[in-house]
Residue, then its C-alpha position, 0 to 999 in steps of 0.5 A: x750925373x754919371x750913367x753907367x750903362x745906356x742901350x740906344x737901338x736907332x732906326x737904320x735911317x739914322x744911321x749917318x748920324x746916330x752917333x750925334x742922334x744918340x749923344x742927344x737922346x742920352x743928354x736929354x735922358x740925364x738931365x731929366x734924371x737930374x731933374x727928378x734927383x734920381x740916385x740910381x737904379x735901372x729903367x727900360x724906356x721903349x720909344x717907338x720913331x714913327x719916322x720922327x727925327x732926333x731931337x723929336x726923339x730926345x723929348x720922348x725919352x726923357x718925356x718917358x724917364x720923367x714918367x718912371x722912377x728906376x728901379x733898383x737891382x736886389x743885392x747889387 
């Protein structure tokens, strides 16, 4: 699975490890596309931290992308 173009806004308290923090949450995004055979399109996902570290993170991404299906764009 190859994602073209992924958007991650961190808290600022991630900021020390968000490179790593944002590596994880992608890879947990990707695998629960690949999991659901998704074959393109767009999502907006929007998790909100309350505080709550990384791989807590990660689960809710992809908890959420399990819960969409993308959407794809008209004409493109």
């Amino acid at each position: 699975m190859i994602i073209k173009h992924m958007r991650l806004v961190l808290p600022s308290r991630m900021r020390s490890t968000a490179q790593a923090d944002a590596r994880m949450i992608a890879e947990a995004a990707a695998k629960a596309l690949h999991a659901q055979n998704t074959q393109g399109g767009s999502m907006n996902i929007r998790i909100d931290a309350h505080g709550r570290p990384a791989p807590l993170l990660a689960q809710d991404v992809a908890k959420e992308v399990r819960h969409q299906s993308p959407t794809r764009k008209e004409g493109g």
